[in-house]
N, C-alpha and C positions, 0 to 999 in steps of 0.2 A: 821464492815468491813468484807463482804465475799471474801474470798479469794480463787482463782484456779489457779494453773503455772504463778504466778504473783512474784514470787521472786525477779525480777526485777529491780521492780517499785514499793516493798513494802514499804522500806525505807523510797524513796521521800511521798509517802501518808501521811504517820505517822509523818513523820517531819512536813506534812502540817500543822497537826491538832496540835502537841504537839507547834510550833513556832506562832499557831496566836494570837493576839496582845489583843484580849478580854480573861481578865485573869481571869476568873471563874473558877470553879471546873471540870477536865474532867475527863473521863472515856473512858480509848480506847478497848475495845472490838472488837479481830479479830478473826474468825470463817473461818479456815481453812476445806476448804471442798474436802478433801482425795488429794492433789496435787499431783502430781507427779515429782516436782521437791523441790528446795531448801523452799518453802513457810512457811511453817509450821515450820524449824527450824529458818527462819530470824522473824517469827512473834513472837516464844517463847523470844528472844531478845526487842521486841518494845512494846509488846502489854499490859497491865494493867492487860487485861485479854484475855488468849489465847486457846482455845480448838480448836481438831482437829474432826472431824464428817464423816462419812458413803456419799461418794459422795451422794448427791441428788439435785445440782442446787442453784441457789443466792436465790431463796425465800426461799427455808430452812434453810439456812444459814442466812440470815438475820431474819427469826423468831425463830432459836436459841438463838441470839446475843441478840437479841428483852428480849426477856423471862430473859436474865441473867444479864438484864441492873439496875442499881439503878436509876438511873437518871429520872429526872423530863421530860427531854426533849431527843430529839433521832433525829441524823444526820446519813442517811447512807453513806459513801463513798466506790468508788468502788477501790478494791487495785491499780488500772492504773491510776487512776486522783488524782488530789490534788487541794485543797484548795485553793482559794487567801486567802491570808493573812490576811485581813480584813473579813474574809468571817462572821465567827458566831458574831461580833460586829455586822454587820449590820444587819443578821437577829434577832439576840435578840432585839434590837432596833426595827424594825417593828415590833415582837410580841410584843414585853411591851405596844407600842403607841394605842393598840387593846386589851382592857381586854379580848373579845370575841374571840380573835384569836385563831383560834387550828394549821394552819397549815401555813410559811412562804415558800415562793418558790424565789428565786433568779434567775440569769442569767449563763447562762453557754458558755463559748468559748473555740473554739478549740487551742490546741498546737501540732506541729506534735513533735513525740516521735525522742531524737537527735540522735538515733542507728541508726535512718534508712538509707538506700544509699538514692543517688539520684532517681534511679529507682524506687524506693517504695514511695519515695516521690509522684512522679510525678503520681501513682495510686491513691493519696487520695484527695478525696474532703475537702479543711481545710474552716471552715465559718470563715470569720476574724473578723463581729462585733459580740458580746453579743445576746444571741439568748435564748426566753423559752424552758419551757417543761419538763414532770415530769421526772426528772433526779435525781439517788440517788445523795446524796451532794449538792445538790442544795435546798433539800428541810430541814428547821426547823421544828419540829413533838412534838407536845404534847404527852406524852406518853400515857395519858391518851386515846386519842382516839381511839386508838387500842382497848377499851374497846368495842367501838359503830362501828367502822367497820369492826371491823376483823381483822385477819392477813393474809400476801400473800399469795395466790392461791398456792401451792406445786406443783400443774399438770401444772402446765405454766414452763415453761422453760428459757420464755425471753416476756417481758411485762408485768410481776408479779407487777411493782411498776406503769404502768396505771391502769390496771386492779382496783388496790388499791385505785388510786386516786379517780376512778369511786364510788367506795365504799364509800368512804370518802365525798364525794357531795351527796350521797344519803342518807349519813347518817347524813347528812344537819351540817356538822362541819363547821366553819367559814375559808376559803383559804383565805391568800394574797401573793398579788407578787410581788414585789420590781426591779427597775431596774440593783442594784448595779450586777454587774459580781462577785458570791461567788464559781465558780467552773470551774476550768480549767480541760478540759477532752482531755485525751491522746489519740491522732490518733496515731495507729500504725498498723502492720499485720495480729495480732490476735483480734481484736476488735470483740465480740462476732454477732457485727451485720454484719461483714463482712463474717464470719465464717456460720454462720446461718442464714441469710437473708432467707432461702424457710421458714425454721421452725418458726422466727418470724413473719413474715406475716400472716403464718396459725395460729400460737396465738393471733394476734392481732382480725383474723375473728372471732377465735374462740369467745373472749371478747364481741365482737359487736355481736355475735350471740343471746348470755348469754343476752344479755338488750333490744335485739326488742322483 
């Protein structure tokens, strides 16, 4: 879990993943990246495993987390979203049904975040059914594949986890995707694609440069 001025909404994350109903072995891993607010003291409280890191962006932070992991398999969550509940039963369940599977992708819908006023409400576009797309948390990861694709792009700032997926298909790994809804993602003010919308577009070209 990469973390930035997410103090929050760190808790509700962590409660996701420590409260879901699939009772296998976990490994929370939160990679605070230099915040500037409470983060990094409420993660030393939650996390299994906590390190704080030299600001550099969610894909460094997620190939820290990446490298420090034991685990056979790898979820990322973003510290503003949480889990349903059901979320890692149903994808474990679609990988297991695929011996060949390397990678599960589930559905993601919006929540708006309960701080907000009404004003701010009325700013955000919420999608109300289950909707794809390579979304951390949403997606179940063999570790292993990180062997054959790589790890996230560090010069990307925002579209590090398509950028990856791209990787991940070329590196001819087995995708599936599943209907069940495994990731509520938090609308609120600061949502990085509100925040940054000119600079993710120009990442996203950048990406599509990179494969014509």
């Amino acid at each position: 879990m990469p973390v930035y001025n997410a103090g929050n909404y760190l808790e509700e994350a962590v409660e996701s993943i420590s409260s879901q109903i699939w009772n296998g072995e976990k490994e929370i891993i939160i990679v605070d990246d230099h915040s500037e607010d409470n983060s990094f003291a409420k993660a030393q409280s939650l996390g299994d495993r906590v390190i704080s890191v030299e600001h550099g962006g969610a894909a460094k932070a997620r190939n820290i987390g990446l490298k420090m992991a034991y685990g056979e398999y790898i979820l990322f969550l973003d510290a503003d979203d949480v889990l349903s509940q059901d979320a890692l039963v149903n994808l474990f369940i679609a990988m297991e049904e695929k011996s060949d599977c390397d990678v599960v992708y589930g559905k993601a819908k919006d929540f708006v975040s309960p701080e907000l006023s009404s004003e701010q409400r009325a700013k955000l576009k919420v999608r109300e059914n289950g909707y794809g797309g390579v979304l951390p948390g949403c997606g179940l990861i063999k570790k292993s594949v990180f062997d054959r694709s790589g790890y996230f792009d560090e010069n990307l700032s925002s579209g590090e986890t398509v950028d990856w997926m791209m990787n991940v298909k070329e590196a001819g790994a087995v995708v599936r995707e599943i209907n069940q809804v495994t990731l509520r993602r938090r609308l609120h003010m600061t949502n990085t694609g509100r925040l940054k919308r000119e600079e993710e577009m120009k990442n996203y070209a950048a990406i599509l440069r990179k494969r014509m």
